[in-house]
C-alpha positions as CSV (number, residue, x, y, z in Angstrom):
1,X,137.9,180.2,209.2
2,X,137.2,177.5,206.7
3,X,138.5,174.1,207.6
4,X,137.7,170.9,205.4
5,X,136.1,167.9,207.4
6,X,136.9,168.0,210.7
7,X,134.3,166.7,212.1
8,X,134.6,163.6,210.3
9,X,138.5,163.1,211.0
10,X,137.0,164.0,214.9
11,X,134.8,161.3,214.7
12,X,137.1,158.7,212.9
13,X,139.8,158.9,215.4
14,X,137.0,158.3,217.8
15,X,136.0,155.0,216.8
16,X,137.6,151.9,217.6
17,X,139.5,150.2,214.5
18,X,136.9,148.0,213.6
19,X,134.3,150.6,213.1
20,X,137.1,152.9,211.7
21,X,137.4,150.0,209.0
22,X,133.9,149.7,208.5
23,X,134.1,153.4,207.9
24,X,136.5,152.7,205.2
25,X,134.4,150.0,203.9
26,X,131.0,151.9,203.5
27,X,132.6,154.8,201.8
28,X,134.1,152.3,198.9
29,X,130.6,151.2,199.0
30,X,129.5,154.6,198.0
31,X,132.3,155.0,195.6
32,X,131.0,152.2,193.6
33,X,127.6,153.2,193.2
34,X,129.1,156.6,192.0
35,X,132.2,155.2,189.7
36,X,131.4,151.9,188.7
37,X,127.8,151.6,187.9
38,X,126.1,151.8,184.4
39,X,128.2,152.1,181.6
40,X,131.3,151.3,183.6
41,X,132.1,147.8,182.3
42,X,131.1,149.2,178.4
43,X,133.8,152.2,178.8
44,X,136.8,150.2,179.8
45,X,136.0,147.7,177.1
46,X,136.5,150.6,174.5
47,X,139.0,152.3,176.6
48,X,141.2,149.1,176.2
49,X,140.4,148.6,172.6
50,X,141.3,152.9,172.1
51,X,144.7,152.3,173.5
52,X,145.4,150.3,169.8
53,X,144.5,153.1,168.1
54,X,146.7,154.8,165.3
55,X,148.1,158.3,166.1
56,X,146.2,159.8,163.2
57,X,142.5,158.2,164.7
58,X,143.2,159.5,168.0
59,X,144.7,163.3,166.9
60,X,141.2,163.5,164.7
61,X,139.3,162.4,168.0
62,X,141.3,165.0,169.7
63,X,140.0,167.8,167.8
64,X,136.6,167.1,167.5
65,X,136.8,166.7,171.1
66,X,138.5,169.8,171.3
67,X,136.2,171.8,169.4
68,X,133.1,170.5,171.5
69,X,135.0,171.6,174.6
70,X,135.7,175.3,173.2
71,X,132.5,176.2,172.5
72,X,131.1,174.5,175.4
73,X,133.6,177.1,177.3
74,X,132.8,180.0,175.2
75,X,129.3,179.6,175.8
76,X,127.9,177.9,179.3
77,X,131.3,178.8,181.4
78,X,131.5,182.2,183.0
79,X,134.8,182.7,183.4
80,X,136.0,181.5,179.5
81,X,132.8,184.0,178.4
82,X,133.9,187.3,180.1
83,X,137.9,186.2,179.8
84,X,137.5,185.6,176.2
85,X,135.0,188.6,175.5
86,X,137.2,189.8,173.0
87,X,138.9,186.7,171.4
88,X,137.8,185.0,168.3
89,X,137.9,181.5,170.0
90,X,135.9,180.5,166.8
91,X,139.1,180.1,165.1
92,X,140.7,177.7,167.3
93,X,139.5,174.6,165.5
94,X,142.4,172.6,166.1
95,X,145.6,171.5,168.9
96,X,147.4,174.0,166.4
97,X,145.2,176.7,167.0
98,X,145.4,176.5,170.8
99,X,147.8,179.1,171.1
100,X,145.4,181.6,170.6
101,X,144.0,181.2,173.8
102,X,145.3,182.5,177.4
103,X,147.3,180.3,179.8
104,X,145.1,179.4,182.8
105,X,146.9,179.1,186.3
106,X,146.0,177.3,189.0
107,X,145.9,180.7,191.1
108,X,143.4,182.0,188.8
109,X,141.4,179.1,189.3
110,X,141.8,178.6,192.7
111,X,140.3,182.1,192.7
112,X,137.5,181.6,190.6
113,X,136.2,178.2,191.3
114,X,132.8,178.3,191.2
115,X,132.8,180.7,187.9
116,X,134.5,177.7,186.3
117,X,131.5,175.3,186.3
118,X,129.0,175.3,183.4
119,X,125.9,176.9,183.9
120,X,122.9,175.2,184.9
121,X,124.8,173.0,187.0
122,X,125.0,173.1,191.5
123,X,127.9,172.7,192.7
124,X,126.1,170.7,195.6
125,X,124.6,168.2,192.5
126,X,128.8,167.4,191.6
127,X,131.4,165.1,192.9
128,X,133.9,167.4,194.4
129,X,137.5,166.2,194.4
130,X,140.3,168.3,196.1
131,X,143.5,168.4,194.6
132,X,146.8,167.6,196.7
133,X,148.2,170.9,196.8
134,X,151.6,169.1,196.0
135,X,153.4,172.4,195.9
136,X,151.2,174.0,199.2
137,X,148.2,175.2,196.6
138,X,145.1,173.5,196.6
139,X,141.9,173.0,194.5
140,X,138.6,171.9,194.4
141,X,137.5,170.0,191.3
142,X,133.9,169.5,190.2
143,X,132.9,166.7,188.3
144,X,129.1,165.7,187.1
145,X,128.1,162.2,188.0
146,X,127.5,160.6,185.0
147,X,131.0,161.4,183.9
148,X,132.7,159.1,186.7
149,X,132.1,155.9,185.1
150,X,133.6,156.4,181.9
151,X,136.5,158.5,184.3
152,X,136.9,155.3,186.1
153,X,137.1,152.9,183.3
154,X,139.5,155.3,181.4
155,X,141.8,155.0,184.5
156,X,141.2,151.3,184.6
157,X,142.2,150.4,181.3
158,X,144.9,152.8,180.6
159,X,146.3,152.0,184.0
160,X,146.0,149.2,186.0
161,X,144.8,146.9,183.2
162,X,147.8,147.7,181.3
163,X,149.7,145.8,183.6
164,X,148.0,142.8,184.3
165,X,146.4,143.8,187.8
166,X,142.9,145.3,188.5
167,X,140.5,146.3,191.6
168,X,139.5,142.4,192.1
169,X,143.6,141.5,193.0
170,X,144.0,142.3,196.9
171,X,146.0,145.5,196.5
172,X,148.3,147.8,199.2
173,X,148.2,151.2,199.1
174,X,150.3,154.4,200.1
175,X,149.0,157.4,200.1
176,X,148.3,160.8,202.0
177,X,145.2,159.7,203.7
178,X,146.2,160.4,207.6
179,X,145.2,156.5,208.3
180,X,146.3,156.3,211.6
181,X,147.0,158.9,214.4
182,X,150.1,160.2,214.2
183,X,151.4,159.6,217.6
184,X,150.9,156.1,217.1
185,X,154.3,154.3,218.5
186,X,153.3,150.5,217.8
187,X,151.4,148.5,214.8
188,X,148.9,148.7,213.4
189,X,150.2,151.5,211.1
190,X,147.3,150.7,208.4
191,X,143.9,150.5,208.0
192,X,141.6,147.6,206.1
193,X,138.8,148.3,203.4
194,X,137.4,144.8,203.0
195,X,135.6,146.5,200.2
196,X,138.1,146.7,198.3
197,X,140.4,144.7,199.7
198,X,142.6,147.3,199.9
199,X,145.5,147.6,202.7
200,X,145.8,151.6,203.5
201,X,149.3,151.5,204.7
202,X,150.0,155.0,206.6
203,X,152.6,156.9,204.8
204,X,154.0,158.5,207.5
205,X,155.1,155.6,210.2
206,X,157.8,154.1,208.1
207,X,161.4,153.5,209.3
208,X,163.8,150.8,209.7
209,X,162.1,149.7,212.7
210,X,158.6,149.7,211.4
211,X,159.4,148.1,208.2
212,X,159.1,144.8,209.1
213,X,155.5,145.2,210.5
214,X,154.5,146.7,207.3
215,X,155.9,143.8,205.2
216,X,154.4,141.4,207.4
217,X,151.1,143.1,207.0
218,X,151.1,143.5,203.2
219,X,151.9,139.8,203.2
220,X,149.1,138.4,205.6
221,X,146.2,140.8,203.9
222,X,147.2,138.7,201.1
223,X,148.3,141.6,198.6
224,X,149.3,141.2,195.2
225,X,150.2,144.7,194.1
226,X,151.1,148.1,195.2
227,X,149.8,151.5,194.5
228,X,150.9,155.1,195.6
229,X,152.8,157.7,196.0
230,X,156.5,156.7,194.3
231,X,158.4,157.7,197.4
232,X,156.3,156.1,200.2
233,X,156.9,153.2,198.6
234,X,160.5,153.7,198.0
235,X,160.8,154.8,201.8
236,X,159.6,151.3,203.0
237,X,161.7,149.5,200.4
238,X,164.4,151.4,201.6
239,X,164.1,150.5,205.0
240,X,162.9,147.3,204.8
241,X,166.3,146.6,202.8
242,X,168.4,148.8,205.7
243,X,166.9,146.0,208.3
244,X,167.2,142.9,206.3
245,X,164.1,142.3,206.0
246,X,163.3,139.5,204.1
247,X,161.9,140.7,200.2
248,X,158.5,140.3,200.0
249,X,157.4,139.5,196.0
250,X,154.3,141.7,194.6
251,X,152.9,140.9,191.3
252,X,153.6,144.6,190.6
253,X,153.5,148.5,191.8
254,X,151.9,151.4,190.4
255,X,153.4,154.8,191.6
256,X,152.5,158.4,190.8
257,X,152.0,162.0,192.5
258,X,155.8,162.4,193.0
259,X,158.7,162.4,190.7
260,X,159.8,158.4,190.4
261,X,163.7,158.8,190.8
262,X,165.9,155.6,189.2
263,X,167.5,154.4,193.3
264,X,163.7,154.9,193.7
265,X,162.4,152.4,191.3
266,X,165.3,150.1,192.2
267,X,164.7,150.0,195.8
268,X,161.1,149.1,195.0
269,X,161.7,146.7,192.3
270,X,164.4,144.7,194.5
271,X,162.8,144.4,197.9
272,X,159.1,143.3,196.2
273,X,160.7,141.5,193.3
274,X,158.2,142.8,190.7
275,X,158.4,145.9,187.8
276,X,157.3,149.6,188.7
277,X,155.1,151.5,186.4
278,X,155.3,155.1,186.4
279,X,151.9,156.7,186.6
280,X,151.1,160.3,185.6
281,X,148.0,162.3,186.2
282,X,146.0,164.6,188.8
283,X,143.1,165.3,190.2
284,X,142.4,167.9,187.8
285,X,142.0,165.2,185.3
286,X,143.6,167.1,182.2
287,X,146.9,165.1,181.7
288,X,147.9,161.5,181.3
289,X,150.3,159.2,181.1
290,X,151.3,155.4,181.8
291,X,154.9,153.6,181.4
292,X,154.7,151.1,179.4
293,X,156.4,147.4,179.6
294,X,158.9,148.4,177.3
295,X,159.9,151.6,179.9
296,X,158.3,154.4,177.8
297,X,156.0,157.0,179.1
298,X,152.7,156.8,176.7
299,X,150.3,160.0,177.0
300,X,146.9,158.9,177.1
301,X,145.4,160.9,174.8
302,X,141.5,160.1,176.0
303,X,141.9,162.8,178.9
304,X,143.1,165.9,177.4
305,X,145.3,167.5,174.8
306,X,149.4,168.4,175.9
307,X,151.1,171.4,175.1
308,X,155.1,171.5,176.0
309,X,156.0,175.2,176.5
310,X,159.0,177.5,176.6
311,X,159.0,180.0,178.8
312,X,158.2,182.8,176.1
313,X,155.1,180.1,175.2
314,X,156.3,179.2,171.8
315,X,156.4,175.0,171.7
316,X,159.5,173.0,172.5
317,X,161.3,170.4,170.0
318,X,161.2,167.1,170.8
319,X,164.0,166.4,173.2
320,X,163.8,169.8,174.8
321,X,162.8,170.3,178.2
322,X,159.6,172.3,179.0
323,X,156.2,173.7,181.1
324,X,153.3,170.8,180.7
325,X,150.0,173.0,179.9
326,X,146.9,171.1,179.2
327,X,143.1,170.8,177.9
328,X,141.0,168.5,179.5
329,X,138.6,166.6,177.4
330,X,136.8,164.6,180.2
331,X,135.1,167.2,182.2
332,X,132.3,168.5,180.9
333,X,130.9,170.3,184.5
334,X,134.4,172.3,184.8
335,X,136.3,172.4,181.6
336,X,140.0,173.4,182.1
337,X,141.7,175.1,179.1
338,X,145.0,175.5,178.3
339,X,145.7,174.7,182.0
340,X,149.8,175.1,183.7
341,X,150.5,172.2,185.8
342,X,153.5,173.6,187.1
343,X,155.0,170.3,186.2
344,X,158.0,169.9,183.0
345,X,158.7,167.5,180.6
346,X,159.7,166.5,176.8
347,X,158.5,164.9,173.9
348,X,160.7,161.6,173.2
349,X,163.1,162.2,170.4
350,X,162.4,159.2,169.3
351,X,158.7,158.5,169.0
352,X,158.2,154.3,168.0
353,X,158.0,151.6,170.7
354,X,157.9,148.1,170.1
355,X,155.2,147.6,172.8
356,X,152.0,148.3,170.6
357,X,151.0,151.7,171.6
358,X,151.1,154.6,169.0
359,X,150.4,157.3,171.6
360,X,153.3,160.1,172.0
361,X,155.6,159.4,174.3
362,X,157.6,162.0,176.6
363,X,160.5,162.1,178.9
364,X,162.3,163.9,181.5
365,X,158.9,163.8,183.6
366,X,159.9,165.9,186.3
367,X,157.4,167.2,189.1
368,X,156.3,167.3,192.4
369,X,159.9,167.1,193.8
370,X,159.5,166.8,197.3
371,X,162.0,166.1,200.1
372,X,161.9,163.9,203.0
373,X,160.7,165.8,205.7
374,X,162.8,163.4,208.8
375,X,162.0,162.9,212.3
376,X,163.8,162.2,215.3
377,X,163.2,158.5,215.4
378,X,164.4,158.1,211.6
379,X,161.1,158.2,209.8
380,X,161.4,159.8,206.7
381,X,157.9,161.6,205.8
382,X,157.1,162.1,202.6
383,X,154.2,163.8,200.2
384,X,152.5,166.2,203.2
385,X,150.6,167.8,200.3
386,X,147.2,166.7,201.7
387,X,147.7,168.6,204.6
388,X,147.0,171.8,202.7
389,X,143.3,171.5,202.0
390,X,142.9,171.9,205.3
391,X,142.3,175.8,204.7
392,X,141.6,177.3,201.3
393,X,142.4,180.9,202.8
394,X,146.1,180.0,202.5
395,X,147.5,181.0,199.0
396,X,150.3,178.5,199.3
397,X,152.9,176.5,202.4
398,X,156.1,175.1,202.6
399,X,158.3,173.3,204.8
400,X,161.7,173.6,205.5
401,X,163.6,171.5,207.7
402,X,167.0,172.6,209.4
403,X,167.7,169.7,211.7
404,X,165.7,165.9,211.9
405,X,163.1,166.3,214.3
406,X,162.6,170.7,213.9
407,X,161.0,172.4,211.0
408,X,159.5,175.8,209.6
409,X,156.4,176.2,208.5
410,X,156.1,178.8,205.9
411,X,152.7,180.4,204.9
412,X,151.9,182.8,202.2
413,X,148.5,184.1,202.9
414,X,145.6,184.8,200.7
415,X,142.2,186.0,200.6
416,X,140.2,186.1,203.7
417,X,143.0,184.5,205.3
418,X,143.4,184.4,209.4
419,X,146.4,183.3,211.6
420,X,144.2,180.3,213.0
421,X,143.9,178.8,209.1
422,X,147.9,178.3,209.9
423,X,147.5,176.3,213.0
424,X,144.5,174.4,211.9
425,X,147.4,173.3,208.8
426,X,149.6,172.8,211.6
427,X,147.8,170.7,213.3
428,X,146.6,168.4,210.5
429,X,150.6,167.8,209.9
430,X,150.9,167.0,213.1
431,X,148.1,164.8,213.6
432,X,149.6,162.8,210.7
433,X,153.5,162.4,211.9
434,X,152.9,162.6,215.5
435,X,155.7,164.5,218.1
436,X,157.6,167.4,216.2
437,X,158.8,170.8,216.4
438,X,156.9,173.2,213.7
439,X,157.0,176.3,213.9
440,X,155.1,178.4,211.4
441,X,156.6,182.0,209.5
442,X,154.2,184.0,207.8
443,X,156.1,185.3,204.5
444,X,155.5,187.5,201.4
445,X,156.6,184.8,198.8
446,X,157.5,181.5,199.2
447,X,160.8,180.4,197.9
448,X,161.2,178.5,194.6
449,X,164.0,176.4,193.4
450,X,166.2,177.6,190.6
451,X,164.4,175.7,187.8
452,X,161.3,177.8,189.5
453,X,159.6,175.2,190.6
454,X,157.7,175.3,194.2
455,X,158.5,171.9,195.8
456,X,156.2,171.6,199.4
457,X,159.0,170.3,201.5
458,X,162.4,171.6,201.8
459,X,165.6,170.0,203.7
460,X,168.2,172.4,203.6
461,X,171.0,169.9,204.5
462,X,170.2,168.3,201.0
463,X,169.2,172.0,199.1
464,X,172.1,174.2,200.3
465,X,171.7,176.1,197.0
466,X,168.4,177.1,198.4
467,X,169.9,178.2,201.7
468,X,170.7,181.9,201.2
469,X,166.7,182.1,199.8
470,X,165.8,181.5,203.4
471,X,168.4,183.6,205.9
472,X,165.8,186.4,206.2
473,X,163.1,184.1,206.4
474,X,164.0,182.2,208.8
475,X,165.9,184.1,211.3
């Protein structure tokens, strides 16, 4: 059985908070070295003069970018050069041309990982970065170095700049991280990187009784803005507004990795009195977008090339509904072509916005649509995708709750795969929300919803469409 740093989550439960914080501190100092050295401060300057770019400038960028990345595939990448033995991938000289290539999926990759990164290159010499596994699948990621610089500064400008805020501004955060034990009954429910002087606010402690705590936190570390996962954020805004607790006023918040819902964006908007920002990307660094001040979603087209699919592969009309599949143009150690995100959405009808920006804009984002997972004292968990890296043996998981407090575990098994990998995911959910009843279901298939999209966590009570899908499963 594989099973992703133990050790280190063994030892950082160990420690006291201070040195647990320290902990936190010394690995931003290694981020830094690695993502904001040389060449940083250069990239975000043109990164934030790119953004004014005409459509026309960046689509030529695009495919000469495009073309570099095709051949580079064809070439110096084992898995494009034996898939594609038999393809004329010389004629694909343009975003037009794509079609000529094969869909990649993420089983596929998740499969062939290593046959994915150019030749010439260790995987021990690249930055590995795992994926979230938002719908119970996870990756690994390889990225060279000397790329994570001009990565960084790309995020940087496109993203946080955009809005007025940046990584100087004392900044909250809400993600997956497990920051505090799980069990944990009383504050502290976060974690401080004095680094960054970032507030690591646990995502899985918030209720109507916590909320209060939190806010008082987020207003004593002296934080200015927000970041994280949409619906963590919303959670405490939501429950911070059940309690009456007082608002507390952000400069703004950024949210991504779930689907922002509008009573999401207003709950976050009224209890910390500033605008959210829509974010969209992932670890696999192939697709972008950022909202813009005017409300529309801008691709960034620095990051890769978008394709919106119908299901027989042909592209939709603007307006029209589809599968995102995208061509990363950043990685250069593990190039992903023509990649399905398992994620939807449509080009705008209307394509102008008064903001500036001349980047295509879509709509009807829709991804990663997770439920709460609830627990007998009211918390409402969200975003448990982290949980599956714990094991790469496991093809994918779900949860499905019947009752607050009781769930199933659901696990599809893959390669190499052994009954402990399940508990040692088990145990990593647990160890983030503390005392619940999980039990865990081996299973052939796991159940998708009726647009076909895998979602991690299911809560019948609010999915009873999805209940027949699970009578033989679960009884």
């Amino acid at each position: 059985m594989l099973m992703l740093y133990d050790w280190k989550m063994e030892l950082y439960w160990r420690l006291p908070i201070f040195l647990q914080e320290a902990a936190l501190s010394a690995y931003a100092r290694r981020l830094d070295r690695l993502c904001y050295s040389d060449g940083y401060e250069g990239w975000r300057h043109e990164f934030a003069s790119w953004k004014n770019w005409s459509r026309p400038r960046a689509e030529a960028w695009q495919e000469e970018q495009l073309q570099l990345v095709i051949e580079l595939a064809a070439t110096r990448v084992p898995y494009y050069r034996h898939l594609w033995r038999n393809l004329d991938w010389r004629s694909v000289r343009g975003v037009k041309d794509l079609h000529l290539l094969p869909i990649l999926d993420k089983q596929s990759l998740r499969q062939n990982e290593k046959a994915f990164i150019r030749e010439g290159l260790k995987p021990e010499s690249l930055w590995l970065e795992k994926t979230s596994g938002s719908t119970g699948t996870s990756l690994k990621i390889y990225w060279s170095p000397a790329t994570l610089p001009r990565w960084s500064a790309l995020k940087d400008a496109t993203i946080r700049n955009s809005v007025g805020v940046g990584n100087d501004q004392p900044r909250a955060m809400m993600g997956g991280r497990p920051v505090v034990p799980g069990n944990t009954q009383s504050p502290p429910y976060w974690r401080y990187n004095r680094r960054w002087k970032q507030l690591y606010l646990s995502s899985y402690h918030v209720s109507p009784a916590t909320a209060k705590c939190y806010a008082e936190a987020i207003q004593a570390y002296g934080c200015e803005w927000i970041t994280g996962y949409g619906s963590a954020i919303a959670a405490l805004a939501e429950s911070a507004l059940a309690d009456g607790v007082a608002n507390t006023q952000l400069r703004t918040a950024i949210v991504s990795g779930d689907t922002l819902f509008p009573a999401m964006r207003s709950s976050i908007e009224t209890f910390f009195q500033c605008r959210c920002f829509d974010h969209y990307g992932q670890a696999e660094g192939v697709a972008m977008a950022m909202e813009c001040a005017r409300g529309k979603m801008h691709v960034i087209p620095w990051v890769g090339v978008w394709e919106i699919l119908r299901d027989d592969g042909s592209a939709c009309a603007p307006g029209e509904v589809g599968e995102i599949v995208a061509t990363g143009l950043m990685n250069d150690a593990m190039p992903l072509i023509r990649y399905r995100l398992d994620d939807y959405a449509a080009w705008a009808q209307d394509q102008s916005c008064p903001c500036g920006n001349h980047q295509p804009i879509i709509t009807n984002l829709e991804g990663r649509v997770d439920d709460y997972l609830i627990t007998l004292d009211g918390r409402r968990i969200g975003r448990l995708s982290t949980a599956m890296k714990r094991s790469p043996t496991i093809h994918s998981a779900q949860i499905v709750q019947d009752k607050p407090g009781h769930a199933y575990l659901l696990v599809q098994p893959g390669t190499g795969y052994h009954v402990s990998d399940a508990a040692a995911i088990r145990a990593d959910i647990l160890e983030r929300i503390g005392n619940f009843d999980l039990e865990t279901i081996e299973v052939d298939t796991i159940p998708r919803t009726r647009q076909g999209k895998a979602t991690l966590v299911v809560r019948l009570q609010d999915r009873p469409e999805m209940t027949p899908a699970y009578r033989s499963l679960l009884s």
